[in-house]
C-alpha positions in Angstrom: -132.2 -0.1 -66.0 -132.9 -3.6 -65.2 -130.6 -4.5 -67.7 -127.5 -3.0 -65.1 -129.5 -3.8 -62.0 -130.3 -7.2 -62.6 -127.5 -8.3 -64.9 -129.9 -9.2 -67.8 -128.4 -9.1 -71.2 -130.3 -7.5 -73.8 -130.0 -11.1 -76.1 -129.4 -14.6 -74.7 -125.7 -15.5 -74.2 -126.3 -18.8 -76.5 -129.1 -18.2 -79.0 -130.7 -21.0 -81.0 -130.7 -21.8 -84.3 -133.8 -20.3 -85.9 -135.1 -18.4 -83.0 -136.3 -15.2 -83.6 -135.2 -12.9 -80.6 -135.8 -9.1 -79.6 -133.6 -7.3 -77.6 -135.0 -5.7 -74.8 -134.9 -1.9 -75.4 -132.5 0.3 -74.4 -133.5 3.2 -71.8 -131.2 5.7 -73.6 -133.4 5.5 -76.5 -134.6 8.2 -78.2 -138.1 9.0 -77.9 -140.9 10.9 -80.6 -143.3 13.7 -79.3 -146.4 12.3 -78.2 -148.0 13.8 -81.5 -145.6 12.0 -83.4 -145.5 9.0 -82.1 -149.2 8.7 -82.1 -148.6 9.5 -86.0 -146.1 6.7 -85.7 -147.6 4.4 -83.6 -144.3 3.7 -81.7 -142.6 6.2 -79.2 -139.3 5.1 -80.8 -137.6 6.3 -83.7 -135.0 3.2 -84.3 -138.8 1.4 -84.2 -140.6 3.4 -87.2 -139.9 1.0 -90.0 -142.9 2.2 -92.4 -143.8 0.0 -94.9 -144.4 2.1 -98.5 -146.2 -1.0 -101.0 -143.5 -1.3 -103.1 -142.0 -4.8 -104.5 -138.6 -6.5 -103.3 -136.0 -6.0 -106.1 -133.3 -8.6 -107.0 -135.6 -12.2 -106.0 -136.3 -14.7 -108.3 -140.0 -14.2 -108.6 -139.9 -10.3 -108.7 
């Protein structure tokens, strides 16, 4: 919503090198059940990135 209101964009127009930047999220987003985003601990599925312990394949030092 403030994204249309205000005319913010959801990244800036000329990022910088080595920045790390977050785009705002989107309203349109889907959202978990409360139950499952508790479970989740984010409300948002495109934000449920769970982490399983297992090693990186393919680096040198694997």
């Amino acid at each position: 919503m403030a994204m249309k209101d205000y005319g913010i964009a959801p990244l800036p127009e000329k990022p910088e090198e080595a920045m790390a930047y977050i785009p705002y999220q989107q309203q349109k987003s889907k959202t978990y059940s409360p139950a499952q985003a508790l479970e989740s601990g984010t409300v948002y599925p495109v934000l449920d990135k769970p982490f399983y312990g297992g090693k990186c394949t393919g680096g040198k030092d694997d």
